[in-house]
C-alpha positions as a Markdown table, in Angstrom:
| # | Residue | x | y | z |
|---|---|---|---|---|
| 1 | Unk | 100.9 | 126.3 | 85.6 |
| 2 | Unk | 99.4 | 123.8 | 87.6 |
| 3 | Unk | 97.2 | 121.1 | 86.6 |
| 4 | Unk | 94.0 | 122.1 | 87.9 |
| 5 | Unk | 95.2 | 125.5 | 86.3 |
| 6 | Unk | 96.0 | 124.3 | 83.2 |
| 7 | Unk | 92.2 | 122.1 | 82.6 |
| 8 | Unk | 90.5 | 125.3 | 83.8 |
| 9 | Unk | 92.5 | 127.0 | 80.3 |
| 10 | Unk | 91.9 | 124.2 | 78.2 |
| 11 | Unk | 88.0 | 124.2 | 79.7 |
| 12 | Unk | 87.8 | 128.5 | 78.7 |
| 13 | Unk | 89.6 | 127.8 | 75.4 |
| 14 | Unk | 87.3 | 125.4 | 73.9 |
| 15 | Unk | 84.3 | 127.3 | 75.1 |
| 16 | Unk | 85.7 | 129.9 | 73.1 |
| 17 | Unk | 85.9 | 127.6 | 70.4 |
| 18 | Unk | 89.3 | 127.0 | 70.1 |
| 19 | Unk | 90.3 | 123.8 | 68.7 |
| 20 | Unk | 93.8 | 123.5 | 69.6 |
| 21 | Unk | 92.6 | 123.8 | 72.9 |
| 22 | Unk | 90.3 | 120.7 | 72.2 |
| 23 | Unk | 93.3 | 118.9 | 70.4 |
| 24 | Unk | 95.5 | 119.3 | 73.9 |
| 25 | Unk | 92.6 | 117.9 | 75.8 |
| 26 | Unk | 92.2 | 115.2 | 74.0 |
| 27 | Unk | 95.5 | 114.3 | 73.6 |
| 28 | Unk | 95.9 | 114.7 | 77.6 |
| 29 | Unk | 93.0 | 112.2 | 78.9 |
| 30 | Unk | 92.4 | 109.7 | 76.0 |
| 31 | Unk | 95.0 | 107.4 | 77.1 |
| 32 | Unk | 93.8 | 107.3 | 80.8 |
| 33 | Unk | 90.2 | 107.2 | 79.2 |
| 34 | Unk | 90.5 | 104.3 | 77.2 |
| 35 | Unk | 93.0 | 102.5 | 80.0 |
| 36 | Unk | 89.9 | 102.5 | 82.3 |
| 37 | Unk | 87.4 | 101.3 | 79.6 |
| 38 | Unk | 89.0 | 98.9 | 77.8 |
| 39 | Unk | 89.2 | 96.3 | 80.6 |
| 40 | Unk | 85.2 | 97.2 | 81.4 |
| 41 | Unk | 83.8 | 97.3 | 77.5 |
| 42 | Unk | 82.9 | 94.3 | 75.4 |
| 43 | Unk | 85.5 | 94.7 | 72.8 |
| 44 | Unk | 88.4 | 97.2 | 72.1 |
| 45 | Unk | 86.1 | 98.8 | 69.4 |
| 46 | Unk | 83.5 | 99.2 | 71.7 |
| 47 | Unk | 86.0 | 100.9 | 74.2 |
| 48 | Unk | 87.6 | 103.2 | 71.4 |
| 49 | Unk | 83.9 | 104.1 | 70.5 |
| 50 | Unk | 82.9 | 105.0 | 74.2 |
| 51 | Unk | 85.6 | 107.2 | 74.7 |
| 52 | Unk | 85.1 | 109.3 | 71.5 |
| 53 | Unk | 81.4 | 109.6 | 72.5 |
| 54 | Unk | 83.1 | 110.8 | 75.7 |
| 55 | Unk | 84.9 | 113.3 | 74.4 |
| 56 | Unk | 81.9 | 114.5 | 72.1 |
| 57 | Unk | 79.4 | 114.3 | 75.4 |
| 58 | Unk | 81.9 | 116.7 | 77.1 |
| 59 | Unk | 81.5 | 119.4 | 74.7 |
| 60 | Unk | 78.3 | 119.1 | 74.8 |
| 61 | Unk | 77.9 | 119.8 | 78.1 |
| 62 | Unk | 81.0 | 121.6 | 78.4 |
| 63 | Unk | 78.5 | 124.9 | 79.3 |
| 64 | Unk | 77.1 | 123.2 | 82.3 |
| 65 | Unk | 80.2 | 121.8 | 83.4 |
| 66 | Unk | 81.3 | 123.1 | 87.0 |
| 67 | Unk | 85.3 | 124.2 | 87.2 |
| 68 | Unk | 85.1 | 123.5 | 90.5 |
| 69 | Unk | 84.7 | 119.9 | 89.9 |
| 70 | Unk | 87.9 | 117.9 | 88.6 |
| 71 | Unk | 87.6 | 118.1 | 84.4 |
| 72 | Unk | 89.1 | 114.4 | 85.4 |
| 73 | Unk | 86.8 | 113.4 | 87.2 |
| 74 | Unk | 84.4 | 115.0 | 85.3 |
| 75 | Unk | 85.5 | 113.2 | 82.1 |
| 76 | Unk | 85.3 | 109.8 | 83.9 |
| 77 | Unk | 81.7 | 110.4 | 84.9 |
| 78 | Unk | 80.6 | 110.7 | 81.5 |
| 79 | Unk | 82.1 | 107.7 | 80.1 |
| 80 | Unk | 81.1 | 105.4 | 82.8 |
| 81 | Unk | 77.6 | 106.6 | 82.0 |
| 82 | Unk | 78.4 | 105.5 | 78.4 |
| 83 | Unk | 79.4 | 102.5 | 79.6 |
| 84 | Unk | 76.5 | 101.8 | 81.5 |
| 85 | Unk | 74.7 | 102.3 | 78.7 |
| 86 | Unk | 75.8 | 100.5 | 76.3 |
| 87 | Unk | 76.0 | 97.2 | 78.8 |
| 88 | Unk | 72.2 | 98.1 | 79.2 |
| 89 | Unk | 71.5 | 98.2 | 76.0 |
| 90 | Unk | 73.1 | 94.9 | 75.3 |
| 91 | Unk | 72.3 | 93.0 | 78.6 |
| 92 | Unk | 75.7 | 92.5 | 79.6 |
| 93 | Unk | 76.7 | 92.5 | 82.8 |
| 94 | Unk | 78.6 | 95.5 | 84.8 |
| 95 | Unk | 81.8 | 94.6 | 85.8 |
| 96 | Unk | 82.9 | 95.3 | 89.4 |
| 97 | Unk | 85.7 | 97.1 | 90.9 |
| 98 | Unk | 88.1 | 95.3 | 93.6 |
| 99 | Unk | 86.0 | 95.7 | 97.1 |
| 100 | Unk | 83.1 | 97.2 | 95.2 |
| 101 | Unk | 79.6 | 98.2 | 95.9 |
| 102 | Unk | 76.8 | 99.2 | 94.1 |
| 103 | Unk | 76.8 | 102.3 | 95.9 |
| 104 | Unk | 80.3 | 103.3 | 94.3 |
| 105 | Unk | 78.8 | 102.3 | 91.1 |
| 106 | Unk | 75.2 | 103.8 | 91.6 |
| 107 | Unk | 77.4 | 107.2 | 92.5 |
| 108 | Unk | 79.3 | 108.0 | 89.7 |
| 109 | Unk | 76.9 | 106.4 | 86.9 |
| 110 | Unk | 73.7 | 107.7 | 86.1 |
| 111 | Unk | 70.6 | 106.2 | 86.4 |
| 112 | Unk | 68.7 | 105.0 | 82.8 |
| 113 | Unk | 66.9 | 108.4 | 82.8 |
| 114 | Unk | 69.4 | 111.0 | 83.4 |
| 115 | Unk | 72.4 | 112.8 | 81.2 |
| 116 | Unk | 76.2 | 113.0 | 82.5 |
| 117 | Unk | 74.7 | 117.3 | 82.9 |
| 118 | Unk | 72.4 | 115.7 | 84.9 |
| 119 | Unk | 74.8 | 114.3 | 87.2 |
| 120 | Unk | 76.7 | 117.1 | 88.1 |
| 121 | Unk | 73.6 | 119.0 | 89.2 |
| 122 | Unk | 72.7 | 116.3 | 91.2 |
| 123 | Unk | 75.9 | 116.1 | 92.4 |
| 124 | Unk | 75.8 | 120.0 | 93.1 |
| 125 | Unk | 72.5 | 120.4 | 94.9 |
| 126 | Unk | 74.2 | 119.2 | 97.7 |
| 127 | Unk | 77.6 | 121.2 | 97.5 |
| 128 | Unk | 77.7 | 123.3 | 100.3 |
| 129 | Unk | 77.4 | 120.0 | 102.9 |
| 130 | Unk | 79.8 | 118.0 | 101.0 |
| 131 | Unk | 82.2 | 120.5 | 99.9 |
| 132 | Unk | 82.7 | 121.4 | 103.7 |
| 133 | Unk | 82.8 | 117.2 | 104.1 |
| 134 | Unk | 85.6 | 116.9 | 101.8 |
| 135 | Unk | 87.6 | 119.9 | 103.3 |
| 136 | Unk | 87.7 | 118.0 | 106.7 |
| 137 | Unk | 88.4 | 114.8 | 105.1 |
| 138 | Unk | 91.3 | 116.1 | 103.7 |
| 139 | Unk | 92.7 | 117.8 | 106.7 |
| 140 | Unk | 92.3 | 114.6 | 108.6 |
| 141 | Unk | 93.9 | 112.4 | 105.7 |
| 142 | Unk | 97.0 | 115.2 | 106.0 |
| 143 | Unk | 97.2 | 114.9 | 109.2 |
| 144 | Unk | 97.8 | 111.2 | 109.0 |
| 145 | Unk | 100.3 | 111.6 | 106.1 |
| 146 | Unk | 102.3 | 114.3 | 108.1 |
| 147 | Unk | 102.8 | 112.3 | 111.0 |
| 148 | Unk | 103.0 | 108.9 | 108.6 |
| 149 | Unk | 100.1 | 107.1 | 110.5 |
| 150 | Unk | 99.5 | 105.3 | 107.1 |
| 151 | Unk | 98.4 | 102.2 | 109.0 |
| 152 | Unk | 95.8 | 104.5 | 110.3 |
| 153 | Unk | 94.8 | 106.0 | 106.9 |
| 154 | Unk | 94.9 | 102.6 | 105.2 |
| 155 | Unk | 92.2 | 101.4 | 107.7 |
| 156 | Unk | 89.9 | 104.2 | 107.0 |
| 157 | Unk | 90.5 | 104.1 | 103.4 |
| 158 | Unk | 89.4 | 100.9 | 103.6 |
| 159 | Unk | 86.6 | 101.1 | 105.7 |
| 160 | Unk | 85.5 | 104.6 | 104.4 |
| 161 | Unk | 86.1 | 104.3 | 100.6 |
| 162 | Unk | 86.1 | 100.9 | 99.8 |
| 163 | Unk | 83.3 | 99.8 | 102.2 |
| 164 | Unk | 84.9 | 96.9 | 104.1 |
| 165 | Unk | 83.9 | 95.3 | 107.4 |
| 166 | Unk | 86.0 | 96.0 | 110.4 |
| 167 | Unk | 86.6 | 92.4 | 110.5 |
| 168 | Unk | 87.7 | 92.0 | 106.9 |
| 169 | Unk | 89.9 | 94.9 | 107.2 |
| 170 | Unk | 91.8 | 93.4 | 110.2 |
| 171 | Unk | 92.6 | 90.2 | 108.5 |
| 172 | Unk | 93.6 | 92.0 | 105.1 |
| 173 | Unk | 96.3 | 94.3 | 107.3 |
| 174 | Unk | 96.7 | 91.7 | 109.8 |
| 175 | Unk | 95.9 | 93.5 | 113.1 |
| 176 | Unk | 92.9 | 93.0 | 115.2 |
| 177 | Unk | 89.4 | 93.8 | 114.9 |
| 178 | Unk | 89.1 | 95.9 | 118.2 |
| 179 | Unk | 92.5 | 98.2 | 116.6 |
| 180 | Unk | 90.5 | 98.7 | 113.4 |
| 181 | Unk | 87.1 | 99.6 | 115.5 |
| 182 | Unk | 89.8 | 101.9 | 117.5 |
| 183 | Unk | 91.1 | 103.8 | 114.7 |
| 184 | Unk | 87.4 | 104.3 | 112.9 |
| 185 | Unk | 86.1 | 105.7 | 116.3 |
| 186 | Unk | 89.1 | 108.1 | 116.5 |
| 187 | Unk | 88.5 | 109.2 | 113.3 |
| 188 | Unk | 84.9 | 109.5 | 113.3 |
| 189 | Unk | 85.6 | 111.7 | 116.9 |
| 190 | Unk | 88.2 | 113.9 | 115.0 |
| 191 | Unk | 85.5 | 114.7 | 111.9 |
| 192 | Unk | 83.7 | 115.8 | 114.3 |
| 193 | Unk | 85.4 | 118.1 | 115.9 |
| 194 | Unk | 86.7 | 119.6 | 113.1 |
| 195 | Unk | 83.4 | 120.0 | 112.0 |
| 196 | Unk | 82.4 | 121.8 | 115.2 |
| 197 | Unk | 85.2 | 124.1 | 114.7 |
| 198 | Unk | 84.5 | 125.0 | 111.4 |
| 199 | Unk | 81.0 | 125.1 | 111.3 |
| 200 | Unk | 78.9 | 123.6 | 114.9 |
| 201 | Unk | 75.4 | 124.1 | 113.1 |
| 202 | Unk | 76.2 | 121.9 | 110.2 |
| 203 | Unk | 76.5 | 117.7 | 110.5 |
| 204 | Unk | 77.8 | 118.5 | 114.5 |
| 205 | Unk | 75.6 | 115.6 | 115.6 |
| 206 | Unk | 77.0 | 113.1 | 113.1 |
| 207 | Unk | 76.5 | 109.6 | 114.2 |
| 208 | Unk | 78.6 | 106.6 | 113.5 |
| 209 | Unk | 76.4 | 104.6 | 110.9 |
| 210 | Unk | 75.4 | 108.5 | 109.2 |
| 211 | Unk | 79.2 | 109.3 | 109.0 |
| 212 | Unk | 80.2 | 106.0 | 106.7 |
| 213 | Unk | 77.5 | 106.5 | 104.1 |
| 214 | Unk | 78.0 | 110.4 | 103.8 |
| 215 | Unk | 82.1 | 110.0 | 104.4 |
| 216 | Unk | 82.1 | 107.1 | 101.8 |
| 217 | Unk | 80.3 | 109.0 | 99.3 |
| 218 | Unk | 82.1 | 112.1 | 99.6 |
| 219 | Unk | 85.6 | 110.3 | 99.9 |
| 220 | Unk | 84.7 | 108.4 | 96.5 |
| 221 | Unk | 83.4 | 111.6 | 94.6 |
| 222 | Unk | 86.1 | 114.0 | 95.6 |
| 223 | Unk | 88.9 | 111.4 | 95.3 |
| 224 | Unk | 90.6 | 112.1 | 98.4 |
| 225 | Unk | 93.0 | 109.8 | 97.7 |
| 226 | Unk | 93.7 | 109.2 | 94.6 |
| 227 | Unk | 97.6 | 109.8 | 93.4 |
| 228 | Unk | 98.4 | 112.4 | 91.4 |
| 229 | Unk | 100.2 | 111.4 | 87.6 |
| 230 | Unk | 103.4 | 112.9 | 88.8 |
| 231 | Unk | 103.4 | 110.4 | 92.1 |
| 232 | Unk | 102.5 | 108.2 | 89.4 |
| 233 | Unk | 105.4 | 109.1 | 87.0 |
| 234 | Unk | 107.9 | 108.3 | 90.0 |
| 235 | Unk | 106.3 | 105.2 | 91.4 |
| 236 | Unk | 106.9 | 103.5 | 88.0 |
| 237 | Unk | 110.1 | 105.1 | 87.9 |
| 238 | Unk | 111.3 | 103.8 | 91.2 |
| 239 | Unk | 112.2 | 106.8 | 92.9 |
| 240 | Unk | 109.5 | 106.9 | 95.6 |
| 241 | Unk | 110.6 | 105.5 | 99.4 |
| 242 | Unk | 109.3 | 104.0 | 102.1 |
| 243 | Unk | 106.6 | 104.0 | 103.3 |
| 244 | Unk | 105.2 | 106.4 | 100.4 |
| 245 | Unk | 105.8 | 103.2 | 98.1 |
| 246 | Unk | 104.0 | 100.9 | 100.4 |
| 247 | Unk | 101.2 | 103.2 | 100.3 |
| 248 | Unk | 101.1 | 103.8 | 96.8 |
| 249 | Unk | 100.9 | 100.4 | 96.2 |
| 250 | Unk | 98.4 | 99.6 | 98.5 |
| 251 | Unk | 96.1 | 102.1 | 96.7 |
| 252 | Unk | 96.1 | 100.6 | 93.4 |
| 253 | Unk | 96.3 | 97.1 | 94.5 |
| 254 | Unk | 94.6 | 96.4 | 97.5 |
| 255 | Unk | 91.8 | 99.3 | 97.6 |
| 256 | Unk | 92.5 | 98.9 | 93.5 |
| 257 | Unk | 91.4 | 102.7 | 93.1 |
| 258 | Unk | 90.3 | 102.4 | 89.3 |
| 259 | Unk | 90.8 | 105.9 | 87.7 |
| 260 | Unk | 94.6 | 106.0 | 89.6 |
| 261 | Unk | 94.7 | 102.2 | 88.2 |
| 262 | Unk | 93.7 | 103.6 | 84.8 |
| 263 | Unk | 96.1 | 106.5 | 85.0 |
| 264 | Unk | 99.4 | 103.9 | 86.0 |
| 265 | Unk | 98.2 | 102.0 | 82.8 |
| 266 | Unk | 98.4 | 104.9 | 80.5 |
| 267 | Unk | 101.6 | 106.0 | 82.0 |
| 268 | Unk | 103.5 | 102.7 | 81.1 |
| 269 | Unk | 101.8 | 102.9 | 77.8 |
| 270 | Unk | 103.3 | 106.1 | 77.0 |
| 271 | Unk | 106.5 | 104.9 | 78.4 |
| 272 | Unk | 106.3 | 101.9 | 75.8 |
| 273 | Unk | 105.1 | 103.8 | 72.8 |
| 274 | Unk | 103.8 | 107.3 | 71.2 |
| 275 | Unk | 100.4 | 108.9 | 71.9 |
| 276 | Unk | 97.9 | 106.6 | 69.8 |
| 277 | Unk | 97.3 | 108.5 | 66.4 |
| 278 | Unk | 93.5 | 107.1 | 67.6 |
| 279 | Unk | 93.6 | 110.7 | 68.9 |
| 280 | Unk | 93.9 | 112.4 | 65.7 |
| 281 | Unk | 90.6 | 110.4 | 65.3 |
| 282 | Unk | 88.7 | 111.6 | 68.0 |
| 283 | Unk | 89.9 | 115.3 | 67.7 |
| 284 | Unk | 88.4 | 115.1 | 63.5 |
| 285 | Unk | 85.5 | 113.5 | 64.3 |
| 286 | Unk | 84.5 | 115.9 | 67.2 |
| 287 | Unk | 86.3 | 119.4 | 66.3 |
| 288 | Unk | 83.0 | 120.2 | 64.5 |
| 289 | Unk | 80.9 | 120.3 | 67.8 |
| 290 | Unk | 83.1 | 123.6 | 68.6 |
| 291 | Unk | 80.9 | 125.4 | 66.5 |
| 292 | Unk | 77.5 | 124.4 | 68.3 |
| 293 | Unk | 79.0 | 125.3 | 71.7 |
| 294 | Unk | 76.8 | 128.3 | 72.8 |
């Protein structure tokens, strides 16, 4: 069964009420849960705290929760809106992510007066536009990998999901400005035509400065590029070649992608040690919201 597979299970199971089903899904994301947090929350209670009021916000909304969204991602939503929260409440400051923007921020945490729920209708209202967005993304990202232009998908990583300058990307990869400006235009031109192709009456007439906003947005809530925890698994194993390694690295440490970042960190924990018994925990504490489920 694949992964995506296997969530949608767990995600049926514990509407049903099923608490094994809620044991295994605990037991599956805390680690990369609290990885994430715990370098972002005051103190390690605070982050062990946020993540069971993750798990218990899930169930709460696990009715409204679209399985057509990543449970993942999904997951991750909801505890950066704890987290924001609880920084409000206590006037700290957020803390930013490597090449960060408050739009990256601003998209996957909720504003003060809205619920994690809330978010993913947001989020949905637009899903026809950005679902077709994200299936062209992917074809061109694919397209790069198959013909390992990762040069070329570094630069519009960089430029599309992290946000940087042209000029900044150049002198972080070292080539010049005008080769960066080339392969965004080329890019930009080939979203377009794929666009036209599969549907000429929707976004056709993208411009430039339209396409970074809307590309950015969409590359940052679908993940586009984020690794998966088996490519994981072998990267800390050391059984991934060139230039796949290269690449992989580049992710987490020059774009610093911080839910891969956060899954590589529970990875080398679980290689160190058992799962947390903090699990056990969470699953007692939040087992009894099965029964409100309706």
């Amino acid at each position: 069964m694949s992964e995506t597979n296997a969530d949608l299970f767990l995600v049926e199971e514990i509407r049903k009420g099923n608490d094994g089903a809620w044991r295994q899904l605990i037991d599956r994301f805390h680690g990369r849960l609290l990885a994430f947090v715990r370098a972002r929350a005051p103190s390690m209670s605070d982050a062990e705290d946020l993540v069971q009021d993750t798990f218990v916000g899930f169930l709460q909304s696990v009715t409204h929760y679209d399985t057509k969204r990543s449970l993942e991602t999904y997951l991750f939503t909801i505890l950066r809106y704890k987290l924001y929260d609880l920084l409000r409440q206590r006037k700290l400051p957020l803390q930013s992510e490597p090449y960060d923007s408050e739009d990256w921020w601003d998209r996957v945490v909720p504003g003060t007066s809205e619920t994690p729920s809330g978010v993913a209708v947001q989020v949905e209202a637009q899903g026809q536009q950005e679902e077709l967005l994200g299936e062209i993304l992917r074809r061109l990202i694919h397209e790069f990998r198959d013909r390992s232009a990762f040069q070329d998908l570094q630069v519009i990583e960089l430029v599309f999901f992290a946000g940087m300058r042209n000029l900044d990307v150049g002198e972080l990869l070292e080539i010049d400005q005008k080769a960066v400006a080339g392969i965004k235009f080329r890019a930009i031109q080939k979203l377009q035509k794929y666009l036209s192709e599969r549907d000429p009456s929707s976004l056709a007439c993208m411009a430039e400065s339209e396409a970074d906003v809307t590309v950015a947005r969409v590359w940052r809530e679908q993940r586009l590029t984020c690794l998966k925890r088996s490519t994981l698994g072998s990267y800390l194993l050391g059984i991934v070649e060139e230039p796949w390694h290269s690449y992989i690295q580049f992710h987490l440490d020059v774009v610093g992608c911080p839910l891969c970042v956060a899954n590589l960190a529970d990875l080398e924990s679980e290689q160190e040690e058992e799962a947390a018994p903090d699990t056990e925990r969470i699953f007692q504490s939040s087992v009894g919201f099965l029964s409100r489920v309706d």
